[in-house]
Structure formats: structure tokens, C-alpha cells
N, C-alpha and C positions, 0 to 999 in steps of 0.2 A: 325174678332172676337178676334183672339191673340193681335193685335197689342189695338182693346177698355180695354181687359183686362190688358194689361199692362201701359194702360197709366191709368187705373183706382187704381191697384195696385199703382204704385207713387201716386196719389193723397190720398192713403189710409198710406202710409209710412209715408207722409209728415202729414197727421193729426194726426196722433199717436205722432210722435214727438214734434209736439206741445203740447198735452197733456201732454208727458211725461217733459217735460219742465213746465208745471204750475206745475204740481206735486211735482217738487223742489222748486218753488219758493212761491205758496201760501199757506195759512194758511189750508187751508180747500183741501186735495190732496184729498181725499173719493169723495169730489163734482165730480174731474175732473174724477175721475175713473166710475163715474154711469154715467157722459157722453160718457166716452171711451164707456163702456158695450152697453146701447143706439144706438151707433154706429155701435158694432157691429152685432146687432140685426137685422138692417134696413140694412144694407148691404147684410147679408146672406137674408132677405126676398128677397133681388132685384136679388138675384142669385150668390153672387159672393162668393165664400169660400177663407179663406186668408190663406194664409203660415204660419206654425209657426216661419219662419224664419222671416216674414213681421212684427208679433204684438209683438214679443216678449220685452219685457222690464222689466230692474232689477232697484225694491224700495226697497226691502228688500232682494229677493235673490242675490243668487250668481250670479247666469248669467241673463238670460233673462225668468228662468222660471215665477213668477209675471207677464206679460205680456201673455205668453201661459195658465197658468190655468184661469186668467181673461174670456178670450176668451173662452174656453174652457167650464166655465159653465155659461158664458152668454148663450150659446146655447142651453145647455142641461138640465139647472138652477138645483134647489138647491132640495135637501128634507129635511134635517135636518141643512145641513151647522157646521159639524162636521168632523172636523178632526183630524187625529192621525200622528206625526211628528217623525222618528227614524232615526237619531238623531236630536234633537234640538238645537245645540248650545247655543251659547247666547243670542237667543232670535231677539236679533235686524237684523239679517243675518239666515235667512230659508225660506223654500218655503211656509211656512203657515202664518209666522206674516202678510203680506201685508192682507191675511182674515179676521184675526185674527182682526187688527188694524181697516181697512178700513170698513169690511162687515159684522163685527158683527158674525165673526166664533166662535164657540165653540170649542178650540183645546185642546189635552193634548201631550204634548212636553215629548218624555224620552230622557234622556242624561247622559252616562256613567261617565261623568270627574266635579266632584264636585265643581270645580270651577267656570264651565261654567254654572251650573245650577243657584250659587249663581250671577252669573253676568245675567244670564236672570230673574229671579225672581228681582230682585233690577231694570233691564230697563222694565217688563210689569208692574211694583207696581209704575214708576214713569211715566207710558206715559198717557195720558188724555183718550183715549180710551181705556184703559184697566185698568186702577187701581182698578176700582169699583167691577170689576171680570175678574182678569186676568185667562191665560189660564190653567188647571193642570201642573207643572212643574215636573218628577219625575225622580228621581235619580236611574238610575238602570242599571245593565252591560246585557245588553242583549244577550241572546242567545238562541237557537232555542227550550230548554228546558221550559224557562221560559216566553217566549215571551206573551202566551195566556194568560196565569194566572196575568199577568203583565193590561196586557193591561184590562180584567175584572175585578181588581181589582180598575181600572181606571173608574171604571161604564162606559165601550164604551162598547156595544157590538151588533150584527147584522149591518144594515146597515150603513154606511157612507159614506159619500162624497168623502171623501180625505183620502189617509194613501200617505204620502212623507217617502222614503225607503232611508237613505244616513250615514249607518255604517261606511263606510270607512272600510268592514271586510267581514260577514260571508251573507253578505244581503241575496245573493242567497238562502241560508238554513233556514233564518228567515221568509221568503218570502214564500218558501214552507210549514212550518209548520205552518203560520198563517189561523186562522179558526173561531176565534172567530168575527170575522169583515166581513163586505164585501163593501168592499171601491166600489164605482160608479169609482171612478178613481183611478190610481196610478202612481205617479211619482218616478223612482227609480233609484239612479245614477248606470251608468254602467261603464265598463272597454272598452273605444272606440277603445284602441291598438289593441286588437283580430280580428279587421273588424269586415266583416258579415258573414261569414263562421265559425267561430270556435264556439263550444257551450262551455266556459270551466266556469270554478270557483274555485277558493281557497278551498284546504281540510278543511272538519270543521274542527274547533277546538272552546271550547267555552272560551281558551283565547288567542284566535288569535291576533296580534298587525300589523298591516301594518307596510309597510315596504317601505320608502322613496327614489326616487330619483330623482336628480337635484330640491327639494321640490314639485314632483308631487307625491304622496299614488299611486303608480303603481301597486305595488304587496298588493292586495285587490280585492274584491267583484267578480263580472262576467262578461264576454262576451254580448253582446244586444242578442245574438244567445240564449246564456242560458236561458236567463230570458224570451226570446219570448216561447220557448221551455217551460218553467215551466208555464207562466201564460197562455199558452193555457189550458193546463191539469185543471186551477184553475177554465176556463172560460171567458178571457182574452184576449183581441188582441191590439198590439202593433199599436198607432195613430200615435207619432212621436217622434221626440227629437227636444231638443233645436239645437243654429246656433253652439255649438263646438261638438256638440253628446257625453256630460259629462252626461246627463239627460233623459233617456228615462219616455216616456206617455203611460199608457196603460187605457184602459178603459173595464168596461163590458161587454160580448157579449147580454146584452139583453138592451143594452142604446145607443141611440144615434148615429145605426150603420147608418142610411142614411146620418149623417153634418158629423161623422167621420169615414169614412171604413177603414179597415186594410190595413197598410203597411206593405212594408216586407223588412226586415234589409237593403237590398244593396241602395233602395235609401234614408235610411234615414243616412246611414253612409258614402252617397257619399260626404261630406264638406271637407273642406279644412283642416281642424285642424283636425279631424280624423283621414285623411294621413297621415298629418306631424308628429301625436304623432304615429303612427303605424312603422312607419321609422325609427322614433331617440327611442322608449322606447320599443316597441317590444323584440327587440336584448336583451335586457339589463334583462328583467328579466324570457323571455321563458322559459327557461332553470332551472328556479324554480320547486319546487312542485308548478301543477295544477292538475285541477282532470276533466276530459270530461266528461260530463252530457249531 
């Protein structure tokens, strides 16, 4: 049985990669993705559950999350198809444009750095799938004060799909104050140095500024421990991370627990890059103010 599942597993790598390959190269990438989805549909009815590490693939994000939340709610599908993105950048690089772009999401994007906002507003006003009604784009410094108010002001409020968590800052504290929402899912980058044992987080402040080194935002956001800890208390259990554990997944506990049950930090932070950033940037900025949660 290990040895069909893995030879099924390759056959399932190798067609995702083909996919993700038309998706570069033809006109129409949304076609190839409702085949990906398709896919994975008919696979989990025949029994087989995939790896996030197996589907994951990057069109618009950063890493390989676009491929994980694909997946993700092929499974568990849609109710409004509504998301909320903190931070957005510029629009063309976040974990909601590929929804956004391809499926017809309804997002609204905040983004502290005035720049970034005008460079996302100028690439969703110029791409063929959103010009007609691009996404909320809003200009705002977030902090765990004004978070709620921000976001109703946004007309979102009760259920949604999606809220993507990626301040590079106070995540943990925004995370806990949010209440006006109740995302089905959340994806929220973490601090992978800490392992799985530490639960810590940056002292608020609500004008915190990360703090760089060898260009990785090290000194920022939380532990996977912390945030497992805090989305329990919300309701919450932690499904996985992407293949570097930059990105932790958490879902509802009243959705979806039979495709996704709970993990628990040690083997989602057993990767290779986990280690190696826990080795070389640990050292480097322990020794900060953190604050254990």
C-alpha cells in the first residue's frame, strides 16, 4: 500500500507540474487551474490525500502558497469567495491575487506603504480579469487598535473564506484582536527560527518596524507555537505550512476536519529550511525583546 501510494504520489507531482507549466505559457492559465481543482477532487474521492508539500505552487505568491489554498478549497469549496489580504503589497505578489485573478474572488487588499498601494491599484486596473471591478485596495497602518474598524469599514464582515495574515510586524496581536470576521481559513506567515517548542512574539507596539537581517525581516511577527496557541482560543487548528515553513494554514474547527485534521507544530516544522534558518538567524536575534505568549 505505501509503495501504490507513492508511486501514485509521482504520478500526481508530475501532473501538477505540467499544469503548472501551461499556466506560464497559455493565454487562458484559470482553464488549466479548474482542471488542477478537477483533479483534485477525483483524486481525494479515490482516497488519496496530497501533501502540501506535493501541490503546492507559486503564480502569484511568494512561495508555493497559490497551489496549497487551491487545493485547499477544492475540497472544502467556497461560500462567498471572499477575502481579506494584511498586507497586500503590490498586488501582483500575494496570496489572494491568484483568486482574485483566476476565480472570481472578492478581495479587499490593506497595505501600509503608499507606494505599494498605488502600484497595486495601477496592475489590478490594468489586468483583463479585474479591471471591470478590481479588488478594495486600502491604504491603512494597521494595528490591533484599529484593525476591526478598518476592516467594517471595508463592508466585510462575519463569514469569509480567506483572511492571508503577512505584516512583517505585530501579526500575532492583530490576529488576536480580530472579531469582526470569521475567515473559513487562514493563512499567516510565521517566524520558522523559534521551531516548535517556543510560543513567542514581538512586544506590541503599534509602530513597530521590523528589523532586517542578511535581507531576511527576522525580528517580526511569531513562533508557529504562538499563533497555534492563540488560534486555538479563536477556534482554530493549525492544517499545515508551506515546503520553507514561512507560511502557516489554519482552518476552522467546525470545517473540514475529516480532508484536514490537525497538525501539531514538530512535524510541520520538520523541513529542511526551517533548520537551517533556525541555526544561522536564531543566534542573531534571541537575544532581542520577545515577549512568550
Amino acid at each position: 500500500m505505501k509503495r501504490l501510494k507513492r508511486i501514485l504520489s509521482n504520478m500526481i507531482i508530475s501532473i501538477i507540474e505540467k499544469f503548472i507549466k501551461k499556466t506560464t505559457f497559455i493565454e487562458n492559465e484559470k482553464c488549466s487551474q479548474l482542471i488542477l481543482i478537477n483533479q483534485f477532487k477525483e483524486l481525494y474521492s479515490k482516497g488519496l490525500k496530497l501533501s502540501f508539500f506535493d501541490i503546492g505552487f507559486r503564480k502569484y505568491s511568494q512561495n508555493s502558497e497559490d497551489g496549497i489554498l487551491l487545493y485547499i478549497f477544492s475540497l472544502i469549496g467556497t461560500t462567498n469567495k471572499v477575502s481579506v489580504e494584511i498586507c497586500g503589497g503590490i498586488g501582483s505578489q500575494n496570496n489572494t491575487a491568484n483568486l482574485i485573478i483566476n476565480h472570481g474572488w472578492n478581495g479587499v487588499l490593506f497595505e501600509g506603504d503608499l507606494n505599494k498601494i498605488e502600484k497595486a491599484k495601477f496592475y489590478f486596473s490594468r489586468n483583463p480579469d479585474t479591471f471591470s471591478f478590481p479588488p478594495k485596495i486600502i491604504h491603512a497602518w494597521i494595528t490591533k487598535d484599529n484593525i476591526n474598524k478598518l476592516i467594517e469599514e471595508s463592508e466585510t464582515v462575519g463569514e469569509i473564506d480567506l483572511l492571508s495574515l503577512d505584516i512583517d510586524g505585530v501579526d500575532y496581536w492583530v490576529w488576536k484582536e480580530i472579531s469582526i470576521i470569521k475567515p473559513r481559513v487562514l493563512v499567516a506567515e510565521i517566524q520558522c527560527i523559534w521551531g516548535a517548542d517556543m510560543s513567542v512574539t514581538v512586544p506590541y507596539s503599534k509602530e513597530f518596524r521590523t528589523k532586517y537581517v542578511d535581507g531576511f525581516g527576522i525580528y517580526s511577527g511569531a513562533s508557529l507555537l504562538a499563533f497555534v496557541n492563540i488560534s486555538k482560543t479563536k477556534g482554530y487548528r493549525l492544517i499545515g505550512v508551506e515546503k520553507y515553513g514561512f507560511n502557516a494554514f489554519f482552518m476552522r474547527n467546525d470545517i473540514g476536519v475529516d480532508i484536514f485534521p490537525e497538525l501539531n507544530p514538530e512535524e510541520c516544522l520538520d523541513v529542511p529550511f526551517a533548520k537551517w534558518a533556525k541555526n544561522k538567524f536564531l543566534p542573531l536575534v534571541k537575544d532581542l525583546e520577545w515577549q512568550n505568549v
